[in-house]
C-alpha positions in Angstrom: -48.2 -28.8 109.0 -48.1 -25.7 110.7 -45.6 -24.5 114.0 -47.6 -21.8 115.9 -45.8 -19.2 118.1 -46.7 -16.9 121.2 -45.7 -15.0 124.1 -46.7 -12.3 126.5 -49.9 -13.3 127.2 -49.5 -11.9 130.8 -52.9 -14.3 131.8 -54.4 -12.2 135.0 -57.6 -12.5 136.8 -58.2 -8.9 135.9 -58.3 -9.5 132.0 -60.4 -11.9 131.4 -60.8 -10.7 127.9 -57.6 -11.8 127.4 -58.1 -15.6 128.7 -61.3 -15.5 126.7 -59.1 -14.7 123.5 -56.7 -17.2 124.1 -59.4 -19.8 124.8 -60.7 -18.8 121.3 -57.1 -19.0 119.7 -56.7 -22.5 121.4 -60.0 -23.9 119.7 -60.0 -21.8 116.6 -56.1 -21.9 115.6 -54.5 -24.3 117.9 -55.9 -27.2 117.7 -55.1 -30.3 115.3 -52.1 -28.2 114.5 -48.8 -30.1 114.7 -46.7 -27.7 117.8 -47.9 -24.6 119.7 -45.0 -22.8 121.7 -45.7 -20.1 124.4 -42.5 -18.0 124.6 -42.7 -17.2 128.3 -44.9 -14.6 130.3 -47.7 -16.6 129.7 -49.1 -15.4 133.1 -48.7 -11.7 134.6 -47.6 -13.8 137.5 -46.5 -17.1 138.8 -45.7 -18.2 142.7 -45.7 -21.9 142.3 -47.5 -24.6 141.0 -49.4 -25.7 144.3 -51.6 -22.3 143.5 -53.9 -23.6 141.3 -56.2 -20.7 141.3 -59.4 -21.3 138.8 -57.8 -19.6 135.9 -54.7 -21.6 136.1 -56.7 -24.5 136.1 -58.9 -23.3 133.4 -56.0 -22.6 130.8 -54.2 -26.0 132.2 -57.6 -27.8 131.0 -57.6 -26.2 127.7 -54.1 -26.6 126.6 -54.4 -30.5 128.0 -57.4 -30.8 125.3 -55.3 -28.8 122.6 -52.8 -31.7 123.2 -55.4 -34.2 123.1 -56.2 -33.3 119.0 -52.5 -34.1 118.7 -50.8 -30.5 119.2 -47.2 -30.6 120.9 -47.0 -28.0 123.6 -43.9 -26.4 124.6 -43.2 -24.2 127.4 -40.9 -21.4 128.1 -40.0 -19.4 131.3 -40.3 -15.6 131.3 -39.4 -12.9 133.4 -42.8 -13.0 135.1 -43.6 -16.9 135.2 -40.0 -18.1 135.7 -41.4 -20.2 138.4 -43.7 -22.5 136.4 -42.3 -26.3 137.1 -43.4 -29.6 135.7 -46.2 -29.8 137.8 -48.2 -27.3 135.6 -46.7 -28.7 132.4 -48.4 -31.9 133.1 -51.5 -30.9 134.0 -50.9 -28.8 130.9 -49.6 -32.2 128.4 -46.8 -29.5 127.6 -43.4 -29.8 127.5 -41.2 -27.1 129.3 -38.0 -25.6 127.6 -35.0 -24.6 128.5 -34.4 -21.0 127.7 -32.1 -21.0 125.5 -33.2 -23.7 123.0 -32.3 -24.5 119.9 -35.4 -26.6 117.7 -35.5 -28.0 113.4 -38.3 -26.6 112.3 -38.7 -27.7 109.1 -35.0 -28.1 108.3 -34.2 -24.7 109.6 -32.0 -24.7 113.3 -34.1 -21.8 115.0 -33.1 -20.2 118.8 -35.9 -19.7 120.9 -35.5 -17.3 124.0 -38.0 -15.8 126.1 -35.8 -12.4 124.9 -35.2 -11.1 128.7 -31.6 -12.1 128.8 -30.7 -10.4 125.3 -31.5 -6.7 127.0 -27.8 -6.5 128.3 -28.2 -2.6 128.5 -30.5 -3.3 132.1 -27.0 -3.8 133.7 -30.0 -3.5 137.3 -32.5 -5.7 136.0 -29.7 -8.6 134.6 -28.5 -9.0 137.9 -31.9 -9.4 139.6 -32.4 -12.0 136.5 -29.5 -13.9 137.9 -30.7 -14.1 141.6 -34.4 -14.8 140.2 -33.0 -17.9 137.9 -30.8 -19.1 141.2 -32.4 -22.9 141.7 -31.3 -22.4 145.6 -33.3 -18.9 145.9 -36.6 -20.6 143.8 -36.4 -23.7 146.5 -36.2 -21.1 149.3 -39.2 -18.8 148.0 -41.0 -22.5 147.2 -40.5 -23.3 150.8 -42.7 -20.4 151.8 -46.3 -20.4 152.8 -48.7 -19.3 149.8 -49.9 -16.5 151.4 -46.6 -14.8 151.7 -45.2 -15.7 148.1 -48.9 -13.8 147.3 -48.0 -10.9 148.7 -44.4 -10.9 147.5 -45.4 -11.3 144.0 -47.4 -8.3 144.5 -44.7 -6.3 145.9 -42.2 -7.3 143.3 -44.9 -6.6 140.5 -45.3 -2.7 141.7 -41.1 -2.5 142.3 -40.6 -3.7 138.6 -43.6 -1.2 136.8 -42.4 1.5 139.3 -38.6 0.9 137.7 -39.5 0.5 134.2 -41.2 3.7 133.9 -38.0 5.9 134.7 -35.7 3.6 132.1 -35.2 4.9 128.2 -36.6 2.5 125.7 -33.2 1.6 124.1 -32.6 0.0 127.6 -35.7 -2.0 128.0 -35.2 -3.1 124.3 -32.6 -6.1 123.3 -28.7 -5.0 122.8 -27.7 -6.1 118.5 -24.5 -6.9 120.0 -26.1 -9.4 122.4 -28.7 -11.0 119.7 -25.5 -11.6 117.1 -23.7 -13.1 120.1 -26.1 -15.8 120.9 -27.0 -16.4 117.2 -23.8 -17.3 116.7 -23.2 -19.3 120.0 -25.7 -21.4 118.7 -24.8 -21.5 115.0 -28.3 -20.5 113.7 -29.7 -17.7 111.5 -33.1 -17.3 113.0 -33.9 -16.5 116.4 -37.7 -16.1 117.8 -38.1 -14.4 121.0 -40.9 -12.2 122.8 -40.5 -10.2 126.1 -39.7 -6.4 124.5 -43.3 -6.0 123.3 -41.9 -4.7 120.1 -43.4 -7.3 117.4 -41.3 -7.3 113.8 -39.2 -9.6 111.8 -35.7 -7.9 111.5 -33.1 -8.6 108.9 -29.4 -8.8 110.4 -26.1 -11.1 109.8 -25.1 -13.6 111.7 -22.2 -16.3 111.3 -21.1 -14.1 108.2 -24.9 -14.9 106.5 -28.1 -13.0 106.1 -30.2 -13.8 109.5 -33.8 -12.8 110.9 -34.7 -12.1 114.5 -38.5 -12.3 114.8 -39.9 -10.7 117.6 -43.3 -11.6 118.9 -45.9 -9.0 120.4 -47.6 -9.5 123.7 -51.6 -9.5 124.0 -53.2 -6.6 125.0 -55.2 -4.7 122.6 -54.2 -7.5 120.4 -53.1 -11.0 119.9 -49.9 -12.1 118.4 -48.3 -14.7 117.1 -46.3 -16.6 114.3 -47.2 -19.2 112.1 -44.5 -20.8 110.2 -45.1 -24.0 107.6 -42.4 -25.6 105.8 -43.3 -24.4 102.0 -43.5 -20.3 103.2 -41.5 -18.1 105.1 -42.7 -17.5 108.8 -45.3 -15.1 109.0 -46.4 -12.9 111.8 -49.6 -12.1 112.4 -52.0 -10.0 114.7 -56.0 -9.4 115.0 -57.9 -7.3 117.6 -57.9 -8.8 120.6 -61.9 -8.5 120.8 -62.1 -9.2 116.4 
């Protein structure tokens, strides 16, 4: 039995070499295993589920066989593809998650968070993250014709690289303060998240007890993600994305 974990995948037309790695992952690590969850910012962007561009439709068709050999799939919003709905997830056979959300694996309570919301230090980019996740402004944008949701995602993608650049790492990275918080909100001592790009397994206390935050890396010049098995402690693990 083996739990598979990843995030950050940012799936764009202009890497395919990306979308050809995860197809690999899918069929070479994926399959006939027993869940596979994708941690949010799956794709670089996401305007509603009546795009259905060939690459969405490509991935939605692999992870619908992946569920076929028996694999759960669960879903997870992220800062970039916080518009996913369940249209997707059924071409998909996956399951979408609330963000936060608590899951036994293996006997161990673990939080799962996309890892956005932990980076309390972005006073700016926390309240955009509030308007973003407003059901009334998603039905609103929804409403829109394709065309101009296109060119907005566009817009919002340059406004948010543009931003980023200027902002000091601590502040793009998740507050401790903030990660002990929800840990304890939750009652857990292990918390799996992506977003910061900043892969490790830290070692912190939570609810007066030893804890881990495991933070999973996004796919560029290579592929992340965490395998964890009920006889061995999670492991995270990486390969080039072209090895």
């Amino acid at each position: 039995m083996t739990t598979l974990f990843i995030s950050d995948l940012h799936l764009e037309e202009s890497r395919p070499d990306i979308t050809d790695a995860f197809l690999r992952f899918l069929a070479e690590r994926a399959t006939g295993q027993e869940r596979l969850y994708i941690l949010g910012d799956f794709f670089e962007a996401w305007i509603g589920d009546d795009e259905r561009t060939p690459l969405q439709e490509q991935v939605a068709a692999a992870l619908k066989a992946v569920r076929a050999s028996g694999t759960e799939l669960f879903l997870m919003h992220g800062n970039r593809d916080f518009l996913i709905g369940e249209a997707f997830c059924d071409r998909a056979g996956a399951v979408l998650l609330d963000d936060p959300t608590v899951v036994d694996l293996y006997g161990e309570p673990t939080l799962l968070m996309h890892g956005d919301s932990l980076c309390t230090a972005d006073v700016e980019y926390q309240k955009f993250r509030a308007n973003m996740r407003n059901p009334q402004w998603q039905q609103m944008i929804l409403s829109r014709p394709l065309a101009e949701r296109q060119t907005m995602a566009r817009q919002l993608r340059d406004i948010s690289m543009a931003k980023n650049q200027g902002k000091e790492a601590y502040i793009m990275d998740v507050t401790p303060e903030e990660v002990v918080r929800e840990m304890e909100a939750h009652r857990v001592q292990r918390l799996i998240h992506g977003h910061t790009h900043r892969p490790a397994v830290h070692d912190l206390t939570a609810n007066g007890q030893p804890a881990k935050r495991i933070v999973l890396g996004d796919w560029d010049k290579d592929l992340w993600w965490l395998e964890v098995r009920p006889d061995a402690e999670p492991a995270l693990r990486s390969q080039p994305l072209n090895g």
